[in-house]
C-alpha positions in Angstrom: 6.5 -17.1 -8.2 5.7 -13.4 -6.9 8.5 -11.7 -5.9 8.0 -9.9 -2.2 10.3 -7.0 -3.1 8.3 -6.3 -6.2 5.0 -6.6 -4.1 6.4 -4.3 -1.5 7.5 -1.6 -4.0 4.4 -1.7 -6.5 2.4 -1.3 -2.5 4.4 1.7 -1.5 4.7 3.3 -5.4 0.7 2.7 -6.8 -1.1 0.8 -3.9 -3.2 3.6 -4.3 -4.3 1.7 -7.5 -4.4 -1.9 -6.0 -1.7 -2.6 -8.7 -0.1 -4.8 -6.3 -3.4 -6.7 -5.2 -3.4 -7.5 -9.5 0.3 -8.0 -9.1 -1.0 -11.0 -6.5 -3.5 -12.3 -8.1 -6.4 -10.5 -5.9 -8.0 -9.0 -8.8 -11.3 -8.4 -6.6 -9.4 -6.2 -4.5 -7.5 -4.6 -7.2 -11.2 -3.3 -8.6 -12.4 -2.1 -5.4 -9.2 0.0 -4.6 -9.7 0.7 -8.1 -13.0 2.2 -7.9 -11.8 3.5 -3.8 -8.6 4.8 -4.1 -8.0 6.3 -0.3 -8.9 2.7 0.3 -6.3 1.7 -1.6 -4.0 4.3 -0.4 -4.3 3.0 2.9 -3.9 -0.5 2.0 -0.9 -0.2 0.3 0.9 1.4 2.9 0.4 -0.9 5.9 0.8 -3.7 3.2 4.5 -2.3 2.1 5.3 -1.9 6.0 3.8 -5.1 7.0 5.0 -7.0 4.2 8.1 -5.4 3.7 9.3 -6.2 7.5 7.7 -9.5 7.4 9.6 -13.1 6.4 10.4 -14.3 3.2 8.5 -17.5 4.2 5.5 -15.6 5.7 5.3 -14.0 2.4 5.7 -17.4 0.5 3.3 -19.3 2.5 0.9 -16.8 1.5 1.0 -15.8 -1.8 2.9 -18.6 -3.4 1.9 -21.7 -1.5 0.4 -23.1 -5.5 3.9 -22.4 -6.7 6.1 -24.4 -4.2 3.8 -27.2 -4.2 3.6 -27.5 -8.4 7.5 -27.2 -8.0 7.8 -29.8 -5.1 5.6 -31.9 -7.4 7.9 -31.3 -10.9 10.7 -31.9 -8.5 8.9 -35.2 -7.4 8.0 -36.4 -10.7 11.5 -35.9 -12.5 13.3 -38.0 -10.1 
């Protein structure tokens, strides 16, 4: 599972490289901020403050939706 605090920090620290649109799993996005970095200046401050202020669920629902369901399903299938 991604960790919001980590996505937060790597946003505020090198969103200027998209590292935390790789640390997400956006790799397409990553590139382009890459390849733009005031782009991904930009991006990785309103990320850090939306993010960062945002839910833990909001968050979840988001970027780790594949996660809780293959752990719902583990769960599921153990019992």
């Amino acid at each position: 599972m991604k960790s919001k605090k980590r996505a937060v920090v790597l946003a505020l620290t090198l969103g200027i490289f998209g590292v935390h649109r790789f640390y997400l799993g956006q790799k397409g996005l990553g590139i382009i901020y890459l390849m733009l970095p005031f782009t991904g200046l930009i991006d990785g401050l309103m990320f850090g403050i939306y993010r960062g202020l945002g839910s833990r669920e909001s968050f979840d629902s988001k970027y780790n939706s594949q996660s809780i369901q293959r752990e719902i399903l583990e769960t599921l299938k153990n019992k």
